[in-house]
mmCIF file of the C-alpha atoms, coordinates in Angstrom:
data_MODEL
# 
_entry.id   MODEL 
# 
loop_
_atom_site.group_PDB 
_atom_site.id 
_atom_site.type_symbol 
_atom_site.label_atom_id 
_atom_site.label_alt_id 
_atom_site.label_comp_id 
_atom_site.label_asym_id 
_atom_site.label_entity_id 
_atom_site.label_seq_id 
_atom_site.pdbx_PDB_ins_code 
_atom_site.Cartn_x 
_atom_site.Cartn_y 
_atom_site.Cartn_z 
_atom_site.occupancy 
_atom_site.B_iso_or_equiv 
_atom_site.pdbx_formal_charge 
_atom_site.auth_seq_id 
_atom_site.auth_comp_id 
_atom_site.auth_asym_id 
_atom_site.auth_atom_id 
_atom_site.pdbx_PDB_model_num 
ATOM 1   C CA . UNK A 1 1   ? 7.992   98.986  -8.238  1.00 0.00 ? 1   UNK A CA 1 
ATOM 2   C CA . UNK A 1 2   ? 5.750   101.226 -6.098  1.00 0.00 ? 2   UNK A CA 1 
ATOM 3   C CA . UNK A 1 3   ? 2.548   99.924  -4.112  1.00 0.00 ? 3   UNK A CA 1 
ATOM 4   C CA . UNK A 1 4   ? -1.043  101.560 -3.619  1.00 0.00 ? 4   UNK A CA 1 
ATOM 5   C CA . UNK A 1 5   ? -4.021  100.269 -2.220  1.00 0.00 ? 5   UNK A CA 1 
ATOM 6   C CA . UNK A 1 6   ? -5.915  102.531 -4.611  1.00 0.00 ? 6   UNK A CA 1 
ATOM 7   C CA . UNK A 1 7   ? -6.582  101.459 -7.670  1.00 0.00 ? 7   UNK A CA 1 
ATOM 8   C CA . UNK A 1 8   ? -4.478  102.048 -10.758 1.00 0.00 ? 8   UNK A CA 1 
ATOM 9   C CA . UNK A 1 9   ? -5.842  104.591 -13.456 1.00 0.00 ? 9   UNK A CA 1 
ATOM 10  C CA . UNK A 1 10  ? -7.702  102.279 -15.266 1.00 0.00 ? 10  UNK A CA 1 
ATOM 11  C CA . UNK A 1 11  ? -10.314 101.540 -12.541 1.00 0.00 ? 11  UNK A CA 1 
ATOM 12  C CA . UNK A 1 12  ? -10.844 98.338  -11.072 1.00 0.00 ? 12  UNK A CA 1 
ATOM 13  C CA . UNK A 1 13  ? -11.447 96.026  -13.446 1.00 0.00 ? 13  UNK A CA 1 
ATOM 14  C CA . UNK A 1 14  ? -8.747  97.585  -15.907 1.00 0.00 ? 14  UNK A CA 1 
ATOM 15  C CA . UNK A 1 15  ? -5.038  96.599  -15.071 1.00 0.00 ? 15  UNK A CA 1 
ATOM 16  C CA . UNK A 1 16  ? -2.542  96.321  -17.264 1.00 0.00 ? 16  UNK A CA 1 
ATOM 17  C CA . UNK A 1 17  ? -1.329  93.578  -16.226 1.00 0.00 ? 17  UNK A CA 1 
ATOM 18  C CA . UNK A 1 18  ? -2.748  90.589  -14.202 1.00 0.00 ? 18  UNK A CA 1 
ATOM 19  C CA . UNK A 1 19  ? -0.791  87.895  -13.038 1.00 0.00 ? 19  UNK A CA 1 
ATOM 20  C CA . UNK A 1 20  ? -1.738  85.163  -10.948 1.00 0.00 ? 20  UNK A CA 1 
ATOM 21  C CA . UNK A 1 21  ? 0.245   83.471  -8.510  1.00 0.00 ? 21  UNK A CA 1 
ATOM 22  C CA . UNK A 1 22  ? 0.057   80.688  -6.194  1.00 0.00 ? 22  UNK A CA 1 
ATOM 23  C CA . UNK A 1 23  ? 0.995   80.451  -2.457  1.00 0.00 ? 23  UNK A CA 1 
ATOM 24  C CA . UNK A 1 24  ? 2.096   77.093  -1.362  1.00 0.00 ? 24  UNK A CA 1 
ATOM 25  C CA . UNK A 1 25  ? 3.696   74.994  1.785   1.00 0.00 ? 25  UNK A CA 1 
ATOM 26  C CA . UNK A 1 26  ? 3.251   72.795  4.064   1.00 0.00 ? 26  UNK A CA 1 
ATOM 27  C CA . UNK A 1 27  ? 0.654   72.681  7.251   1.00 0.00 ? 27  UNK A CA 1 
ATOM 28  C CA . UNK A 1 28  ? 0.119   75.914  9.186   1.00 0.00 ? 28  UNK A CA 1 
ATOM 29  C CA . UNK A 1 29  ? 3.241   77.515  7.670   1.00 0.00 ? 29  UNK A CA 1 
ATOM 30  C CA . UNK A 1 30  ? 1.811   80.663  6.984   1.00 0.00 ? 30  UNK A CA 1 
ATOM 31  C CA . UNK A 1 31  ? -0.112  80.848  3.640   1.00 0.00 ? 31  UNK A CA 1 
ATOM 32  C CA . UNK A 1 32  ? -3.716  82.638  4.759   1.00 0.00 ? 32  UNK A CA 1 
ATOM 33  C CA . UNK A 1 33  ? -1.350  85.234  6.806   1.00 0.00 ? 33  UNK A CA 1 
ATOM 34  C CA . UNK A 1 34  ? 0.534   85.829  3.799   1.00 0.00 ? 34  UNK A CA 1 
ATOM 35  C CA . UNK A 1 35  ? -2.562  86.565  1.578   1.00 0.00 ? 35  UNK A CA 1 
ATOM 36  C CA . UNK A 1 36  ? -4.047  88.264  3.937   1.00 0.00 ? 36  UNK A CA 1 
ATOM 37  C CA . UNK A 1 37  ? -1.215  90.697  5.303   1.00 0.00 ? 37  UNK A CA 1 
ATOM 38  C CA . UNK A 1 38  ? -1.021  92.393  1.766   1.00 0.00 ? 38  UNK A CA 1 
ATOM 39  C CA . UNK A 1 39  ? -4.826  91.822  -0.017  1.00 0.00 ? 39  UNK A CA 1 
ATOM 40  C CA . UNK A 1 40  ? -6.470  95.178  -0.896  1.00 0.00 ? 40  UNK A CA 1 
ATOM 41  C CA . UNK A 1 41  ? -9.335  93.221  -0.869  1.00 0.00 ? 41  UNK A CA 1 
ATOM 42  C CA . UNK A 1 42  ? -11.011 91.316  1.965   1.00 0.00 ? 42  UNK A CA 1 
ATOM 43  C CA . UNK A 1 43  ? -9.607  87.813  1.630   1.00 0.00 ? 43  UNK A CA 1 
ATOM 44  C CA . UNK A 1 44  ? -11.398 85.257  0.062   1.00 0.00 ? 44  UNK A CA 1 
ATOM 45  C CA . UNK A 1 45  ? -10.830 82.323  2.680   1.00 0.00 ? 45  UNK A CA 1 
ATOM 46  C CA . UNK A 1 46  ? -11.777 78.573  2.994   1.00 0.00 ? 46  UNK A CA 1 
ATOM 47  C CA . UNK A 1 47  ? -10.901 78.129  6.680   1.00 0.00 ? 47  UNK A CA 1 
ATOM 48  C CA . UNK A 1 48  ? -12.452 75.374  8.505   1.00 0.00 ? 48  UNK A CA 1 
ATOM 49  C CA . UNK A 1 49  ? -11.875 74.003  12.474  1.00 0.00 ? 49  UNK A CA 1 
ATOM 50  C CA . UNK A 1 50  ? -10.175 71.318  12.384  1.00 0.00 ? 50  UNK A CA 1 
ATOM 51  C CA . UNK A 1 51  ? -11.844 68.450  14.009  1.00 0.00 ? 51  UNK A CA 1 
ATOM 52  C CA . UNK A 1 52  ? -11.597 64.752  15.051  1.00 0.00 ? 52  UNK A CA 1 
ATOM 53  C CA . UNK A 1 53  ? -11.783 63.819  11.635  1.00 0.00 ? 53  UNK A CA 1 
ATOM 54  C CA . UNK A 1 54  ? -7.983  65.051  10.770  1.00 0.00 ? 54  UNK A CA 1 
ATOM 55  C CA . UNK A 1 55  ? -6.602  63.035  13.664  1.00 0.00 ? 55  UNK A CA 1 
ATOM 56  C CA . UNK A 1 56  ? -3.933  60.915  13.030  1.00 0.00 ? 56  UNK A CA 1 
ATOM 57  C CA . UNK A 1 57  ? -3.877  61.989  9.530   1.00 0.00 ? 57  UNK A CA 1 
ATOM 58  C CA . UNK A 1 58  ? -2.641  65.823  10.001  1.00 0.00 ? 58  UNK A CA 1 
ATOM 59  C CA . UNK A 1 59  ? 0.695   66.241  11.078  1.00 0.00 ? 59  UNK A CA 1 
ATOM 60  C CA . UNK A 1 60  ? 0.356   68.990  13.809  1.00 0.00 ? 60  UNK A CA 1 
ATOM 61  C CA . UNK A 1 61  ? 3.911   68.676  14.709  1.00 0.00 ? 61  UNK A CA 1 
ATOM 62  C CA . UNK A 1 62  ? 5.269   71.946  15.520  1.00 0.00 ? 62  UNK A CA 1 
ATOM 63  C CA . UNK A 1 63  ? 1.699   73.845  15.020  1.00 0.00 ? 63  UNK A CA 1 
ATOM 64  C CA . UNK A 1 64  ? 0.038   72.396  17.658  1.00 0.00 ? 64  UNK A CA 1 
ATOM 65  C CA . UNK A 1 65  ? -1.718  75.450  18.960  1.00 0.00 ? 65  UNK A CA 1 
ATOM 66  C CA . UNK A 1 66  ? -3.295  75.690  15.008  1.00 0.00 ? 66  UNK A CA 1 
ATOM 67  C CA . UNK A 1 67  ? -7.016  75.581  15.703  1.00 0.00 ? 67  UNK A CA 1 
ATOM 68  C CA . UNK A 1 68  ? -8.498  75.773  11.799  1.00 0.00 ? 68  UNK A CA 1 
ATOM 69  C CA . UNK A 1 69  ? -7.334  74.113  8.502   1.00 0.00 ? 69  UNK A CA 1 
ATOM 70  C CA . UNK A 1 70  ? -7.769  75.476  4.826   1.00 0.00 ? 70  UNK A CA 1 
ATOM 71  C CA . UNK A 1 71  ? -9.827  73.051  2.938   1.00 0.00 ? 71  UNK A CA 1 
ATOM 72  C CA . UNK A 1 72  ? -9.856  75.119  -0.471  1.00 0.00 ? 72  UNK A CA 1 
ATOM 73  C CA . UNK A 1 73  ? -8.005  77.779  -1.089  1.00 0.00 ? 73  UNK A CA 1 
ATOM 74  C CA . UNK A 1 74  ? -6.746  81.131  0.247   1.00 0.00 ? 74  UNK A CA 1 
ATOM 75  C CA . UNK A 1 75  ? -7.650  84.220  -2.666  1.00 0.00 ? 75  UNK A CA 1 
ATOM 76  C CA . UNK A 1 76  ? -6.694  87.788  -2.337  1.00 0.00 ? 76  UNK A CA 1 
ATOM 77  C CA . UNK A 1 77  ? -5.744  90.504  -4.478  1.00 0.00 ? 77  UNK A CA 1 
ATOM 78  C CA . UNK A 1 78  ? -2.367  93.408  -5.235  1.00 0.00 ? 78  UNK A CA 1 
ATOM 79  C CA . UNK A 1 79  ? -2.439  95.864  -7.363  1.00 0.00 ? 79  UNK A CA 1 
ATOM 80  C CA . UNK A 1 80  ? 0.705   97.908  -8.072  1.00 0.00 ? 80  UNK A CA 1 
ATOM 81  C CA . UNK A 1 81  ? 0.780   101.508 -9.036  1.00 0.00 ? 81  UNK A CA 1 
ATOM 82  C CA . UNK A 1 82  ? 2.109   101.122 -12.596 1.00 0.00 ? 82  UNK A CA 1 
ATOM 83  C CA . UNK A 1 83  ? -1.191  98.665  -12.919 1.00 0.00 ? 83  UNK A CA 1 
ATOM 84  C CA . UNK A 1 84  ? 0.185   95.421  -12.380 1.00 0.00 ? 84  UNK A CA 1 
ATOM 85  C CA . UNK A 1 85  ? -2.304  92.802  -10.429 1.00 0.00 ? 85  UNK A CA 1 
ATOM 86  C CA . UNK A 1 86  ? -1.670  89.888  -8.369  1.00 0.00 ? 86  UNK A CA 1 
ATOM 87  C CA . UNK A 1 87  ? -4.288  87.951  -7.648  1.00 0.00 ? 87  UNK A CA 1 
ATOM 88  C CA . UNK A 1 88  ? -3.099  85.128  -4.680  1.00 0.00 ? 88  UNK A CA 1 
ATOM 89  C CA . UNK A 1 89  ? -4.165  81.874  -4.092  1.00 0.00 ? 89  UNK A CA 1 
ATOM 90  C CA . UNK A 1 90  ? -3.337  80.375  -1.568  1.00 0.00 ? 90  UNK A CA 1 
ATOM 91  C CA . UNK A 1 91  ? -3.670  76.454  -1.608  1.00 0.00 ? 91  UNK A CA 1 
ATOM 92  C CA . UNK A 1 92  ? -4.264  73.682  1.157   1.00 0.00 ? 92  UNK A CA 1 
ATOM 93  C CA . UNK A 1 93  ? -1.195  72.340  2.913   1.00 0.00 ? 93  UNK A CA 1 
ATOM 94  C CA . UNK A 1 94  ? -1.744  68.902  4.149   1.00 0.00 ? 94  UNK A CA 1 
ATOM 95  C CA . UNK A 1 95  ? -1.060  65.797  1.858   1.00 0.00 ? 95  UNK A CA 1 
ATOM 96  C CA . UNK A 1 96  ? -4.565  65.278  1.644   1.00 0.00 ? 96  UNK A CA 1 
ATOM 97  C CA . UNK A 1 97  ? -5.848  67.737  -0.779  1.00 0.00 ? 97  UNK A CA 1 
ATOM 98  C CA . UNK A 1 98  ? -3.058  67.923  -3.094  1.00 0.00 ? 98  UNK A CA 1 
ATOM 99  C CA . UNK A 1 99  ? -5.430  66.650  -5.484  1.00 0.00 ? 99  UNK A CA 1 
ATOM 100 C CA . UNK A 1 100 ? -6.806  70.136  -5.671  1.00 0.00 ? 100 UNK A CA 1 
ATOM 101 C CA . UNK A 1 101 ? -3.476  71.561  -7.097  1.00 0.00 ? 101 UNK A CA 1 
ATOM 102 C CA . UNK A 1 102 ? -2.973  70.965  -10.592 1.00 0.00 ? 102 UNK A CA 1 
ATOM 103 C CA . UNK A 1 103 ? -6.047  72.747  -11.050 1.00 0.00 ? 103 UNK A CA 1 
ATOM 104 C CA . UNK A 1 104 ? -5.505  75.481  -8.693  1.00 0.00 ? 104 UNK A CA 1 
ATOM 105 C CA . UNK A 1 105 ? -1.988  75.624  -10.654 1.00 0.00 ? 105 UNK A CA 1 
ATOM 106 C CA . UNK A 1 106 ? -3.658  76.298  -14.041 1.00 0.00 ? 106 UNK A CA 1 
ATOM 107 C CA . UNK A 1 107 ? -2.643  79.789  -15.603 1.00 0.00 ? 107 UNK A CA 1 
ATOM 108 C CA . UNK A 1 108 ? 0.093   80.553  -12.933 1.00 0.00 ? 108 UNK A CA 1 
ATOM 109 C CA . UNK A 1 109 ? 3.026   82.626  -14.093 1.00 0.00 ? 109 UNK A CA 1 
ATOM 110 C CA . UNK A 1 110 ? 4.684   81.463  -10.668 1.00 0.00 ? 110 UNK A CA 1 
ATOM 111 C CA . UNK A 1 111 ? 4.465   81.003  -6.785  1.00 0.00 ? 111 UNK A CA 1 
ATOM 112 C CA . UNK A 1 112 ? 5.732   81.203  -3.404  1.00 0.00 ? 112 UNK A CA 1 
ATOM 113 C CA . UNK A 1 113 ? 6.954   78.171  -1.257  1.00 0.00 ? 113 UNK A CA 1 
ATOM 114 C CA . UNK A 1 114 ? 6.620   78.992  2.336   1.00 0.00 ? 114 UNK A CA 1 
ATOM 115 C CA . UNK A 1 115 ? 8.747   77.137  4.853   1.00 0.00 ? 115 UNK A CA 1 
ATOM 116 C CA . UNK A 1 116 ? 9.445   76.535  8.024   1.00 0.00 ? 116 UNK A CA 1 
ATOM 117 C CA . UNK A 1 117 ? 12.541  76.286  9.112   1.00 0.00 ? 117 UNK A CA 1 
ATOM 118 C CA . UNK A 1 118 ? 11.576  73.843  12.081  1.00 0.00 ? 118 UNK A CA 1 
ATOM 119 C CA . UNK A 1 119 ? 9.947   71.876  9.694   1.00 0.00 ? 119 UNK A CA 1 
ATOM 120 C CA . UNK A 1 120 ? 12.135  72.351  6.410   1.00 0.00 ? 120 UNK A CA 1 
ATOM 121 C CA . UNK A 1 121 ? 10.737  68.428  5.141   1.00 0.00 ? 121 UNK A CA 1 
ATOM 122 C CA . UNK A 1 122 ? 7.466   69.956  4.587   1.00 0.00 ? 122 UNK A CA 1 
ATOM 123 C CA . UNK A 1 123 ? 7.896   72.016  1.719   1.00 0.00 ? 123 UNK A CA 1 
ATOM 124 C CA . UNK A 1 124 ? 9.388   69.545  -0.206  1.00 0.00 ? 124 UNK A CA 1 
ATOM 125 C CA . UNK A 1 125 ? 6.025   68.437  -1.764  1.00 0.00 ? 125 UNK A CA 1 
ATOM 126 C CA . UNK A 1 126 ? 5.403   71.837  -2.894  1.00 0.00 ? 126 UNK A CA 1 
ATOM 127 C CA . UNK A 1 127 ? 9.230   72.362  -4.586  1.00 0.00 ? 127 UNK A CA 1 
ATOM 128 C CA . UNK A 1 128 ? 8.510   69.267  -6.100  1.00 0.00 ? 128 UNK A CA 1 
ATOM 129 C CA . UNK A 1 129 ? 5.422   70.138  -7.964  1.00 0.00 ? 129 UNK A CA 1 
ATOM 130 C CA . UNK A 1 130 ? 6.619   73.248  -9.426  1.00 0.00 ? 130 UNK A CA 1 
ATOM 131 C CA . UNK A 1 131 ? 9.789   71.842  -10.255 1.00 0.00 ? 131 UNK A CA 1 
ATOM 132 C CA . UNK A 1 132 ? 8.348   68.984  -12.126 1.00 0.00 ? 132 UNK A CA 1 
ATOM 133 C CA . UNK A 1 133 ? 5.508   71.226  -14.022 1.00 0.00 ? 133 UNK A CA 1 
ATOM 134 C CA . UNK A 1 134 ? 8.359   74.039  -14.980 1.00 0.00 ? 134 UNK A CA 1 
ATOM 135 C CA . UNK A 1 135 ? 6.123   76.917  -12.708 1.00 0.00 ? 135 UNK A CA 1 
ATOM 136 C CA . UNK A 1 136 ? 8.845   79.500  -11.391 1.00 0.00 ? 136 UNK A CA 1 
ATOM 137 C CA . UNK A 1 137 ? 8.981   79.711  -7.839  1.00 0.00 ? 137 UNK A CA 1 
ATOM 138 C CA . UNK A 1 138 ? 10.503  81.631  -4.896  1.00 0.00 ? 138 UNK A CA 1 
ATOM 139 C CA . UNK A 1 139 ? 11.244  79.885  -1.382  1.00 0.00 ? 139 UNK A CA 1 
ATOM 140 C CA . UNK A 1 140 ? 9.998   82.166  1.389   1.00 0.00 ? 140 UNK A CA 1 
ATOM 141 C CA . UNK A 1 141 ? 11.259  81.234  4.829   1.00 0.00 ? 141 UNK A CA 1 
ATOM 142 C CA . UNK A 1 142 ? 8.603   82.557  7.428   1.00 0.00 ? 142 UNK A CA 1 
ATOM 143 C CA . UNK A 1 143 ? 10.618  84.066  10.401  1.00 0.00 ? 143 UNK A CA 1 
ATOM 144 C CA . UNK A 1 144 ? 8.876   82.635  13.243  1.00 0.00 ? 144 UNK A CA 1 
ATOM 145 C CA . UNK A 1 145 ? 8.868   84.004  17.042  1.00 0.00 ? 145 UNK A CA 1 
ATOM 146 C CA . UNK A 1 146 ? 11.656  81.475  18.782  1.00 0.00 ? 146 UNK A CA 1 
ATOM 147 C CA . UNK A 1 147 ? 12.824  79.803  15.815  1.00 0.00 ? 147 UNK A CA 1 
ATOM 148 C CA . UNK A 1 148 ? 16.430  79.398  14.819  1.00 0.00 ? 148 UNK A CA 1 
ATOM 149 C CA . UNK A 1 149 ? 17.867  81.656  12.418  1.00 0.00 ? 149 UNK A CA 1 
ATOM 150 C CA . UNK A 1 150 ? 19.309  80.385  8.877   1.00 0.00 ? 150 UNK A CA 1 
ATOM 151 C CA . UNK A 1 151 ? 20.676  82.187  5.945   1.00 0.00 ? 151 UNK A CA 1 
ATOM 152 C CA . UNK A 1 152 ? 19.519  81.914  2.398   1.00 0.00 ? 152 UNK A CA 1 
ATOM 153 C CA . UNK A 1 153 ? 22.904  79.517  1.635   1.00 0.00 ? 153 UNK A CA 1 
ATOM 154 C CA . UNK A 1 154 ? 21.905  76.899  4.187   1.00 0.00 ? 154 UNK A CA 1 
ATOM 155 C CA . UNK A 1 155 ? 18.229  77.193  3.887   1.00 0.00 ? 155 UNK A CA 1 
ATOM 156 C CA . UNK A 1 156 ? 19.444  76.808  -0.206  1.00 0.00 ? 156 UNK A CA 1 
ATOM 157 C CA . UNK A 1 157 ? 21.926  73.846  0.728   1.00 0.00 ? 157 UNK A CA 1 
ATOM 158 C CA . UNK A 1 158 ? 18.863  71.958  3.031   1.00 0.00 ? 158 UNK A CA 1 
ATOM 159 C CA . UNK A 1 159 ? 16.736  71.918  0.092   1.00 0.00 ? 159 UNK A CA 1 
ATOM 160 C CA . UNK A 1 160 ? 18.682  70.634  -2.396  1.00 0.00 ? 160 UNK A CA 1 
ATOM 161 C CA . UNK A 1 161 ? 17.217  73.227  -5.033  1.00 0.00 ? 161 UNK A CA 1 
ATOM 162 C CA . UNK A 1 162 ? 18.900  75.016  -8.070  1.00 0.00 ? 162 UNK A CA 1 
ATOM 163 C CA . UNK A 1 163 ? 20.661  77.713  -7.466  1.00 0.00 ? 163 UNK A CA 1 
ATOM 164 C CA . UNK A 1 164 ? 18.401  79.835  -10.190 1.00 0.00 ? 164 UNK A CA 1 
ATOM 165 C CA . UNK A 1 165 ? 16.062  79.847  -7.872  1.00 0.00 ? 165 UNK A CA 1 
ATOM 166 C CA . UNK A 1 166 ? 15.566  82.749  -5.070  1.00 0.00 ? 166 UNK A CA 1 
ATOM 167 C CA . UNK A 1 167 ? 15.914  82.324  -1.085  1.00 0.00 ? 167 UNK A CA 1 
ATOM 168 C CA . UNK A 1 168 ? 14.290  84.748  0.738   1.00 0.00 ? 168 UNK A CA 1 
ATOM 169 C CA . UNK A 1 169 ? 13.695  85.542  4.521   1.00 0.00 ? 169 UNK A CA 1 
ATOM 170 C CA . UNK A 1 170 ? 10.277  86.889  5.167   1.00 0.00 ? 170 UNK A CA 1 
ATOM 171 C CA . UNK A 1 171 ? 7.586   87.667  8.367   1.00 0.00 ? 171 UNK A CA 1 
ATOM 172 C CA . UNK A 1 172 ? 4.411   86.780  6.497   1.00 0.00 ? 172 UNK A CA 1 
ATOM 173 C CA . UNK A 1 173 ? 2.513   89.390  9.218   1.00 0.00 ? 173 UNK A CA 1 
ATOM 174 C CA . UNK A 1 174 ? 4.220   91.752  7.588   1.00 0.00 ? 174 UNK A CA 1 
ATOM 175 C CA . UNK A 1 175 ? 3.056   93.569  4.352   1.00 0.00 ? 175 UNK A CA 1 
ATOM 176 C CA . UNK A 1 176 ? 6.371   95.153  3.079   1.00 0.00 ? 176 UNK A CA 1 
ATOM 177 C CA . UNK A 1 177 ? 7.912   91.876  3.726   1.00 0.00 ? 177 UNK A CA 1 
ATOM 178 C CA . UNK A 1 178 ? 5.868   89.556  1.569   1.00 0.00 ? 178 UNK A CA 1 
ATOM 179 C CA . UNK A 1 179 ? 5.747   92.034  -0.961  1.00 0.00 ? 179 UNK A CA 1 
ATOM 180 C CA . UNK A 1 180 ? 9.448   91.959  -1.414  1.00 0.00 ? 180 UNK A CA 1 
ATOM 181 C CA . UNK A 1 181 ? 8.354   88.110  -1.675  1.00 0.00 ? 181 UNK A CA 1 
ATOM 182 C CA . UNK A 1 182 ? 6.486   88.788  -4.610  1.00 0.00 ? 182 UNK A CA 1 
ATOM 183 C CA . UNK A 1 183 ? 8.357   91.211  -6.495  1.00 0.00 ? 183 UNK A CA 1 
ATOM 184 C CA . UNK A 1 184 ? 11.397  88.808  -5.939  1.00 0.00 ? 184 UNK A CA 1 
ATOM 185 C CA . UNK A 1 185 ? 8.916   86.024  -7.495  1.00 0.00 ? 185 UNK A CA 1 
ATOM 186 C CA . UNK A 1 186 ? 7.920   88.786  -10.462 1.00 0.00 ? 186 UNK A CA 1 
ATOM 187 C CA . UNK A 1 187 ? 11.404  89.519  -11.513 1.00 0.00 ? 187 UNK A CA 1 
ATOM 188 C CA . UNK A 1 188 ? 12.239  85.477  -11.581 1.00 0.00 ? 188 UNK A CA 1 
ATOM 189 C CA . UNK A 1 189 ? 9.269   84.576  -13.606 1.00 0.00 ? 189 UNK A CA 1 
ATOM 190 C CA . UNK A 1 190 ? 10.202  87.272  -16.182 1.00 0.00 ? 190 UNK A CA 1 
ATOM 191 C CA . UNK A 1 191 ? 13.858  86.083  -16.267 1.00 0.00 ? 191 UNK A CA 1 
ATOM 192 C CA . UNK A 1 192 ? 12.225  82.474  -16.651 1.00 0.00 ? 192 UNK A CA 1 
ATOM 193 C CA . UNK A 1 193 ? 10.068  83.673  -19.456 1.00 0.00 ? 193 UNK A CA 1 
ATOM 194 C CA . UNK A 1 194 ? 12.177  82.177  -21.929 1.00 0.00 ? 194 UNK A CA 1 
ATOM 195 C CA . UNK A 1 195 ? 14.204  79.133  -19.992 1.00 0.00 ? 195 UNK A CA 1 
ATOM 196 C CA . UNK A 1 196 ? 12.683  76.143  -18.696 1.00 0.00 ? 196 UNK A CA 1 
ATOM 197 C CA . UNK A 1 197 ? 12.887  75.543  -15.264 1.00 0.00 ? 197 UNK A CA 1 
ATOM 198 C CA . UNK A 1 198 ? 15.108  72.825  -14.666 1.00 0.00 ? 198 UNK A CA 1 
ATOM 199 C CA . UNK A 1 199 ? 13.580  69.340  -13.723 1.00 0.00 ? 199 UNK A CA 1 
ATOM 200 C CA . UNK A 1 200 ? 13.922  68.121  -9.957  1.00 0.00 ? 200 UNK A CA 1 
ATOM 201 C CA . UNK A 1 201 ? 15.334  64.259  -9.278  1.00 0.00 ? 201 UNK A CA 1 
ATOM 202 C CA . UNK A 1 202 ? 12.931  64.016  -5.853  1.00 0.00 ? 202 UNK A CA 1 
ATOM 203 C CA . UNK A 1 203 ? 10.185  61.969  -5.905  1.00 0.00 ? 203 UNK A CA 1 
ATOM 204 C CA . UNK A 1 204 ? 7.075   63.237  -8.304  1.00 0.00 ? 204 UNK A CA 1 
ATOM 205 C CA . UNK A 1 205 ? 3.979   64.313  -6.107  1.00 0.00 ? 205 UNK A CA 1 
# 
């Protein structure tokens, strides 16, 4: 699957195909650097300083040098050269504004779970709710400076999920690397076109 920043042949508002896909994780894991490494388009971002107000309810554990918070959503937009369109969104991470989810989630043909390896627990919200509304999804573990190093199998044995679904190692500053994210999301939503995704046993979020 090749990758332009031009447009496809159809112009702008003609793709093909256009998919939508959602970006998900915990707190400062990475989601507005993901959208924003590989957008065509300036990124569409809901970024807000972070403020007394968050105190004791944000869990800065292990991001403590995180300055801003997204309070909406993170938007941005692929387009690959045989005219297939992503459009990204990327959604809040803290507790707090799950809320916003289900409807962010509407019309998703799948989505990327971003983790952290020093802070593995806090995806778990965000494998949940795909898991339990049957959304394909790809884990995506963000290679931080300093952190330890894990392979796919023990990342995949930490998270207790399915072994359907795809664990990938990824620098989210990197645009080659989080498209290799999404085409590895692409070709698991096709392959999921036709088989439910099975139904986690964790807690419902």
């Amino acid at each position: 699957m090749a990758y332009e920043n031009s447009e496809p042949e159809g112009g702008p508002d003609d793709p093909r195909v256009a998919l939508k896909i959602l970006v998900a994780g915990g707190f400062g894991v990475g989601k507005t650097t993901l959208v924003g490494a590989v957008s065509e388009i300036r990124p569409l971002r809901t970024e807000e300083d972070l403020t007394d107000v968050g105190a004791g309810v944000d869990d800065l554990t292990g991001v403590e040098r995180k300055t801003t918070t997204t309070v909406a959503m993170d938007f941005g937009r692929l387009t690959f050269a045989d005219g297939l369109r992503l459009y990204l969104f990327g959604t809040p991470g803290q507790e707090r504004f799950w809320f916003m989810w289900d409807e962010i989630a509407y019309g998703a043909v799948g989505a990327v779970v971003l983790a952290d390896t020093r802070r593995l627990e806090d995806c778990f919200g965000a494998i949940d709710f795909f898991e339990h509304r049957r959304i394909p999804f790809v884990v995506a573990a963000n290679c931080f400076d300093g952190a330890a190093r894990h392979s796919p199998e023990e990342l995949r044995d930490a998270l207790d999920i399915d072994p359907h679904v795809p664990v990938v190692l990824c620098d989210v500053r990197r645009r080659e690397s989080v498209k290799e994210v999404l085409i590895a999301l692409i070709e698991l939503a096709i392959q999921d076109s036709t088989a439910p995704a099975p139904v986690s046993s964790r807690t419902h979020y």
